[in-house]
C-alpha positions as CSV (number, residue, x, y, z in Angstrom):
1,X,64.6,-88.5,181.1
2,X,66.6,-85.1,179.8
3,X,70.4,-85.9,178.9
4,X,73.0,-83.3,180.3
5,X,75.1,-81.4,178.3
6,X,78.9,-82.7,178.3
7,X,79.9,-79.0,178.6
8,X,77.5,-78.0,181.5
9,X,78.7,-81.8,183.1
10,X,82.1,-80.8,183.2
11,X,81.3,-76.7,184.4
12,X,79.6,-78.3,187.6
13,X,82.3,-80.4,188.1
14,X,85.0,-77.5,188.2
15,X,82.9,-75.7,190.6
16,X,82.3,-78.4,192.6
17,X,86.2,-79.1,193.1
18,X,86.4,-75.6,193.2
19,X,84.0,-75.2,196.2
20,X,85.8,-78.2,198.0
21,X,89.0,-76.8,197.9
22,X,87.6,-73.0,199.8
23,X,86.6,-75.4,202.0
24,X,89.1,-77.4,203.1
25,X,91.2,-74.1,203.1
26,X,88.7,-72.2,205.5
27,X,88.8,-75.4,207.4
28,X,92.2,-74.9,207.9
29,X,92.5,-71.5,208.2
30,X,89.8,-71.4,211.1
31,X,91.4,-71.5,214.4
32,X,90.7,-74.2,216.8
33,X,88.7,-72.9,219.6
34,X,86.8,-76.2,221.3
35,X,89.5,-79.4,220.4
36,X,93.2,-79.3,221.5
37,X,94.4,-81.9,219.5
38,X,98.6,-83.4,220.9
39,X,101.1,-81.9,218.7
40,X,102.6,-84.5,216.5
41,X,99.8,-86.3,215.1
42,X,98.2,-82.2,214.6
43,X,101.3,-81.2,212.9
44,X,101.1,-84.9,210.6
45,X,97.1,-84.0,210.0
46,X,97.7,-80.8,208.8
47,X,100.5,-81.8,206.0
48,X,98.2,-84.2,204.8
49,X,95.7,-82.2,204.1
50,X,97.8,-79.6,202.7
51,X,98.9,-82.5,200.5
52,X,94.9,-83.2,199.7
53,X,94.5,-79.6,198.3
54,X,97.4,-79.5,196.6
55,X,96.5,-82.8,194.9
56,X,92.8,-81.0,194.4
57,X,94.5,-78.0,193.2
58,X,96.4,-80.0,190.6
59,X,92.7,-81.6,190.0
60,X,91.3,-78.9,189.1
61,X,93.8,-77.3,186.7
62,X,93.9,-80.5,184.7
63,X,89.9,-80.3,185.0
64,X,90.0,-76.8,184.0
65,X,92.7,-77.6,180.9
66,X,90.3,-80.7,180.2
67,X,87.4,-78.4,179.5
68,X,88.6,-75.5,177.6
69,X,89.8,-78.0,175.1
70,X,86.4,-79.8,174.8
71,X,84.5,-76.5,174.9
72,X,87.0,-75.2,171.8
73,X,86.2,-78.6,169.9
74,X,82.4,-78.1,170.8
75,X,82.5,-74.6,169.7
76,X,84.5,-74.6,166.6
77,X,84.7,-78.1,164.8
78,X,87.4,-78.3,163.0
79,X,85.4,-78.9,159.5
80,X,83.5,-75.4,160.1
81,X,86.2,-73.0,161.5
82,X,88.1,-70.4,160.0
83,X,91.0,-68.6,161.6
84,X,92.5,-65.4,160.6
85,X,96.3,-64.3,162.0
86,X,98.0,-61.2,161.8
87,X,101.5,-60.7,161.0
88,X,103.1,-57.2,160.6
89,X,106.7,-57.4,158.5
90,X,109.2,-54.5,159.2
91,X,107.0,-51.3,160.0
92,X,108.7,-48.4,158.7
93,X,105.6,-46.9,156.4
94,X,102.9,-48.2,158.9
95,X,102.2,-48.2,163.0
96,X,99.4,-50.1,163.3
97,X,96.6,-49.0,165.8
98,X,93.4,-51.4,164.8
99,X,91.8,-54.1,162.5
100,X,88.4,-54.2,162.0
101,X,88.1,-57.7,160.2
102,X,84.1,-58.0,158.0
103,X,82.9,-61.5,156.6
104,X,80.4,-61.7,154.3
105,X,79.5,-57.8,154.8
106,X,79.1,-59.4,158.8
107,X,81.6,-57.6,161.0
108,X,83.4,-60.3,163.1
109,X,86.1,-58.5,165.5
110,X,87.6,-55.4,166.0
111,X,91.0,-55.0,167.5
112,X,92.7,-51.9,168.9
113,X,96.7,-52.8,169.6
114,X,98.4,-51.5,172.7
115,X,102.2,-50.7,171.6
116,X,103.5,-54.2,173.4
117,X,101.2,-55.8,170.8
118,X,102.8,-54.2,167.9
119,X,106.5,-54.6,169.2
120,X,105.5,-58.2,169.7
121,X,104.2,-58.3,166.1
122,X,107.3,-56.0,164.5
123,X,109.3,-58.8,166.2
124,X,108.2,-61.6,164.1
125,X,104.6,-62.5,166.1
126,X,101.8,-63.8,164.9
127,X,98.0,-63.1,166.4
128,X,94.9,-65.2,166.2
129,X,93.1,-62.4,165.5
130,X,89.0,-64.3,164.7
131,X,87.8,-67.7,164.9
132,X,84.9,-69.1,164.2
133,X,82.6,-71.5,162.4
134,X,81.7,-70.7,158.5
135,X,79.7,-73.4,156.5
136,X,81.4,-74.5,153.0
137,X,81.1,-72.6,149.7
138,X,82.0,-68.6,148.8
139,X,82.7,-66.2,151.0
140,X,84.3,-62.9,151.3
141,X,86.5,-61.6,154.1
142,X,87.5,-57.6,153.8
143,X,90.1,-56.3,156.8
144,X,90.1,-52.7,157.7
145,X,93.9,-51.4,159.3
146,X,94.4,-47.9,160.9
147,X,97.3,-46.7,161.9
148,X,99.9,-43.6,161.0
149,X,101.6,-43.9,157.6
150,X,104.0,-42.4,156.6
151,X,105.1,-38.4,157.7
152,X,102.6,-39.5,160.4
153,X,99.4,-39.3,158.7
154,X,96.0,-41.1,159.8
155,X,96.0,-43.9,157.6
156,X,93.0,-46.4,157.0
157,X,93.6,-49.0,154.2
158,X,91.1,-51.8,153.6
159,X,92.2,-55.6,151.8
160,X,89.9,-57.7,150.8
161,X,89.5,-61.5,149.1
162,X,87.0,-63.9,148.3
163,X,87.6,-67.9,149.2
164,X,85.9,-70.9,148.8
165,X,85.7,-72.7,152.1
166,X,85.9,-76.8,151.9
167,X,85.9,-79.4,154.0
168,X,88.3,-79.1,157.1
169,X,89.3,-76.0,158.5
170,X,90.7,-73.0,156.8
171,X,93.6,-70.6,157.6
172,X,94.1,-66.6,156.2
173,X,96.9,-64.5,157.1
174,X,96.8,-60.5,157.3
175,X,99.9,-59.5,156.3
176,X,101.1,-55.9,156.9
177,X,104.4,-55.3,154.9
178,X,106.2,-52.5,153.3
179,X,107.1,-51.8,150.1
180,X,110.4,-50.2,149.8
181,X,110.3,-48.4,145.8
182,X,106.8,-47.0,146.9
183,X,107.9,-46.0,150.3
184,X,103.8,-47.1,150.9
185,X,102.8,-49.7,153.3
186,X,101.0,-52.9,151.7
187,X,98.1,-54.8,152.8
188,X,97.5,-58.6,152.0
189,X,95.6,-61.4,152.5
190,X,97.1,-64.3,152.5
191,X,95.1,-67.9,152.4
192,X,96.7,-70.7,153.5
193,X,96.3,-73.8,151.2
């Protein structure tokens, strides 16, 4: 006998709530051509099944809140996963454009800001920039940022560091900051303990 899937289990579900709830809301939307049904009782039908979909509407945003948390637990166990956030600090000597984000010489994400991203980020924002699963030992993570530096030249700097990834999962930080006596922008990486 073949086991289902827990993910696929709760995907058919969704659809199948889905599916009932177009429906009973083409059902009502059809107009009655064959059955004239008295007025009150009509008029006391139709809330209650209005009532019915919105209680299946409800249904199937818990169902659909349900299973992106599973399928984020299934996909990134919490002893395998890495994050990596970006957080930009002032901005005078750097407008950042994109990260292009390697680890272990495998490149992982690229990211190309729109300027509501970076005015979110100058603000004090943080992005979740990569996730995924790593196993434990060495590894190396190297970030590429463009952007226009300062007297508006391209600028691409790269930041690199090597970590050892344990047990439980592990947190870096890009940090984009600038440094005032140079008048340069500097790039960090910074690991969260």
């Amino acid at each position: 006998m073949m086991t289902s899937h827990p993910l696929r289990l709760l995907t058919t579900a969704l659809l199948l709530a889905g599916t009932a709830l177009i429906g009973l809301q083409s059902a009502l939307a059809a107009p009655a051509t064959a059955v004239v049904a008295p007025p009150a009782p009509a008029q006391t039908d139709t809330r209650s099944l209005d009532e019915r979909i919105q209680d299946l509407k409800k249904q199937t945003v818990a169902l659909n809140r349900d299973l992106f948390v599973l399928e984020e637990e299934l996909l990134f166990p919490a002893n395998t996963q890495v994050a990596v956030f970006v957080s930009v600090d002032v901005g005078e000597f750097f407008a950042l454009d994109s990260i292009s984000l390697k680890i272990d010489n495998k490149e992982v994400s690229n990211y190309l800001y729109t300027p509501r991203e970076v005015s979110a980020l100058l603000k004090g924002g943080v992005q979740r920039l990569y996730v995924g699963n790593l196993k434990s030992g060495q590894h190396e993570l190297v970030a590429f940022f463009n952007g226009k530096g300062p007297n508006d030249r391209d600028y691409r700097r790269a930041a690199s560091i090597r970590f050892e990834k344990g047990l439980g999962a592990k947190y870096l930080e890009l940090k984009v900051t600038d440094h005032q006596h140079a008048q340069q922008p500097d790039f960090e990486i910074k690991d969260w303990q």
